[in-house]
Structure formats: C-alpha cells, structure tokens
C-alpha positions as CSV (number, residue, x, y, z in Angstrom):
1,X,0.0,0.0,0.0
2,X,1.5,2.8,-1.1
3,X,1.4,6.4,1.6
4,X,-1.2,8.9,0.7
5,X,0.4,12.1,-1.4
6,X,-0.4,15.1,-0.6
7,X,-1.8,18.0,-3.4
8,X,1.6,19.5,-4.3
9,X,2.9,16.1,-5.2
10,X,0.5,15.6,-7.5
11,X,0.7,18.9,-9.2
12,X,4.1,18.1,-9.8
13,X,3.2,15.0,-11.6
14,X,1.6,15.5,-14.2
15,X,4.4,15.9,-16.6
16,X,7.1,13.4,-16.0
17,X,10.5,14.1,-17.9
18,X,12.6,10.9,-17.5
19,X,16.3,11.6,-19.4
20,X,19.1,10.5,-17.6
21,X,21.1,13.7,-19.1
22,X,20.5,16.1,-16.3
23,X,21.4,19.1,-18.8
24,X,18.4,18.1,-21.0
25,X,16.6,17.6,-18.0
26,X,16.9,20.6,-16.9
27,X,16.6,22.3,-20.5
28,X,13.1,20.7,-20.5
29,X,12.2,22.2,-17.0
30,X,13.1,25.4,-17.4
31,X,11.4,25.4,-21.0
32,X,7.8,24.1,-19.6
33,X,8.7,26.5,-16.6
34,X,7.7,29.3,-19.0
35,X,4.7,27.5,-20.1
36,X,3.5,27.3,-16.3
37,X,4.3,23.8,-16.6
38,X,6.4,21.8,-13.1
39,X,7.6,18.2,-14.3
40,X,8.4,16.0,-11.9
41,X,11.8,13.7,-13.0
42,X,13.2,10.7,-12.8
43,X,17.2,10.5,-14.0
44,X,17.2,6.4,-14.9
45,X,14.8,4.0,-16.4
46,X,13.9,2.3,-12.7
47,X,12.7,5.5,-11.4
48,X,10.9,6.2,-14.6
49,X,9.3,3.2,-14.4
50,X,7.9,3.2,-10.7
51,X,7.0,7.2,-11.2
52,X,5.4,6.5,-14.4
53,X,2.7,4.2,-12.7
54,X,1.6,6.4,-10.1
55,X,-1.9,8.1,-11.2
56,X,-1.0,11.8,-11.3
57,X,1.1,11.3,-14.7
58,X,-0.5,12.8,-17.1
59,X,2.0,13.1,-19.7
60,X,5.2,11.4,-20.0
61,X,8.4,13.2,-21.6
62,X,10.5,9.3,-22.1
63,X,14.0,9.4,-23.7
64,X,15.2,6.0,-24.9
65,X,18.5,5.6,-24.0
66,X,18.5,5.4,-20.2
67,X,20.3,3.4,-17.3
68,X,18.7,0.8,-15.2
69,X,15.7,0.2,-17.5
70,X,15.4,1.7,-21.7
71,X,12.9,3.8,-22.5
72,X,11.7,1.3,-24.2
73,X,11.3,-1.2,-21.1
74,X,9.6,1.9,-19.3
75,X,6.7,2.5,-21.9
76,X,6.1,-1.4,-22.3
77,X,5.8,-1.7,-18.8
78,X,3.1,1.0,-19.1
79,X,0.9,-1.3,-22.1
80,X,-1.0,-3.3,-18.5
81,X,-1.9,0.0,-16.6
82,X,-6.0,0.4,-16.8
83,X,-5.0,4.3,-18.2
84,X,-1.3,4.7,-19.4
85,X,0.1,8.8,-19.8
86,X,0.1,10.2,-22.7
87,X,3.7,9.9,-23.7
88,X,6.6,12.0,-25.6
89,X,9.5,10.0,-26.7
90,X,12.8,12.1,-27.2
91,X,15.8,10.4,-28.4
92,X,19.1,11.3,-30.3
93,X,18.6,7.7,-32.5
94,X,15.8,5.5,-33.7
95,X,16.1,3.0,-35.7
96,X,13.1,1.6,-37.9
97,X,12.6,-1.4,-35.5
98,X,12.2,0.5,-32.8
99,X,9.8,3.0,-34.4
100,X,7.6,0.3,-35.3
101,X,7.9,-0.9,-31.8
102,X,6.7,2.9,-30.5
103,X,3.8,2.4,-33.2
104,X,2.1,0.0,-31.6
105,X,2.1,1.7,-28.4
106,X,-1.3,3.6,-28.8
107,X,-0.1,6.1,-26.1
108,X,3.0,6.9,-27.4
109,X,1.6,10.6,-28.9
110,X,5.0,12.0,-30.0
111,X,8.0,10.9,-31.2
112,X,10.9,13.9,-31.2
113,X,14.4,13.6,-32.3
114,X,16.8,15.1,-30.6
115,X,17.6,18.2,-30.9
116,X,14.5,19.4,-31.2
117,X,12.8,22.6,-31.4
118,X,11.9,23.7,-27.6
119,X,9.1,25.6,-28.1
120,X,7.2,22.8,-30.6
121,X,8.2,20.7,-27.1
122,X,6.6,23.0,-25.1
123,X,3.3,23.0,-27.4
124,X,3.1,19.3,-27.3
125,X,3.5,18.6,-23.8
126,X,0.7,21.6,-23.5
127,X,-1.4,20.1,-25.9
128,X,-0.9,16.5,-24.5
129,X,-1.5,17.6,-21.3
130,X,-5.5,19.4,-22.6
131,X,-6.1,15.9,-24.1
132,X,-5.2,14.1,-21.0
133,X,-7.4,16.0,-19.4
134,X,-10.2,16.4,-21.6
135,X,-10.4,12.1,-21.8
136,X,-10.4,12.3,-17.8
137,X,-13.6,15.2,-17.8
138,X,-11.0,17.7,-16.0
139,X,-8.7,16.4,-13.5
140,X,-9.6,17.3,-9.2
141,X,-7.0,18.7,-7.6
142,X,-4.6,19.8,-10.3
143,X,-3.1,23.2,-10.1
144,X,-4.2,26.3,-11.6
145,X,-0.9,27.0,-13.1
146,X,-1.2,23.8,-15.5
147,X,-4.7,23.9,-16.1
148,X,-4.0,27.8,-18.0
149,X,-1.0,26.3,-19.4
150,X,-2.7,23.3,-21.0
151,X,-5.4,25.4,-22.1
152,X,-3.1,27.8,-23.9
C-alpha cells in the first residue's frame, strides 16, 4: 500500500521528464517553466518506471537511451496500466525497428528527435497535457498554473 500524497505532489506530476542527461533535464524544465508547466523527473529508467505508474502522470516526456531500464522497457511496462500517460518520446537515435515498436504503443503521442525545437516541445506537452485532461472530464486537484498552461 502505497502512503497517501499530498496535493503538491500531485501537481508536480503530471508531466514526468525521464532523461538521464540532467542538462536536458533541466533544458526541458526550465522550457515548460515558462509555459507554467512543473515536471516532476526521474534520472534512470527504474525511477521512470515506478513514477510512471503512479496516477498523477498525465504526460510522460520518455527518452530511450537510459540506465537501469530503456525507454523502451519503461513504456512497455506501461501497455497493462487500466489508463497509461500520454507519452513524448525524445531520443538522439531511432532506428526503424524500434519506431515500429513505439507504433504499436497507442499512447505513445510523439516521437521527437533530438535536438529538437523547444518551443514545438513545449506546445506538445501543452497540448498532450488538454487531451489528457479532456479524456479524464477535468482532472480534481490539479493546479491552476497547468490547467492555464494546457489550455493555452
């Protein structure tokens, strides 16, 4: 049984960035910052993997290349969840296997090679984060700040 989170926590994650690159990381932060946006993070594919379960994630920034677990072993983890986050894959290579594999991940909304431009980033994550939202009739208890930003 996992210990009830308090409201913050929750606010925090709705937009999970999981990169093990703490630069990028931290690119991405400051970047969704200015869209009102606060991601949580996880720096290795474990983490990503455990924080990606919990129900606050709304929208899951996922690179590939990632110690402890791939990006790829995070999202097919994901596939047996009852409602899976709407997910952004960012990676510097993809080859055409694994793009077939992200394919048949229905969740898996964009696929972004790095580098990429920051402010398209910011507009999907927004725009991921209204459809997330929308499909769950308005989400209780999320803050104002992300609510504006998602609605644009």
């Amino acid at each position: 049984m996992r210990p009830a989170r308090d409201r913050r926590y929750f606010e925090s994650m709705s937009v999970l960035i999981a990169d093990n690159d703490r630069a990028v990381s931290g690119l991405l932060t400051e970047v969704l910052g200015q869209a009102g946006i606060k991601p949580a993070h996880a720096y290795d594919g474990e983490e990503a993997r455990r924080m990606a379960m919990e129900p606050g994630v709304e929208v899951l920034v996922c690179d590939l290349d990632m110690p402890g677990a791939t990006g790829l072993e995070v999202l097919e983890s994901l596939r047996g969840l009852d409602r899976q986050p709407l997910v952004v894959v960012i990676s510097g290579y993809l080859d055409a296997k694994i793009e077939a594999e992200l394919r048949t991940m229905r969740f898996v909304k964009e696929v972004l090679r790095k580098p990429f431009d920051l402010l398209g980033f910011a507009a999907v994550v927004r725009r991921l984060l209204a459809l997330a939202r929308q499909a769950d009739g308005g989400r209780v208890g999320d803050g104002a700040e992300q609510e504006q930003a998602a609605d644009g």
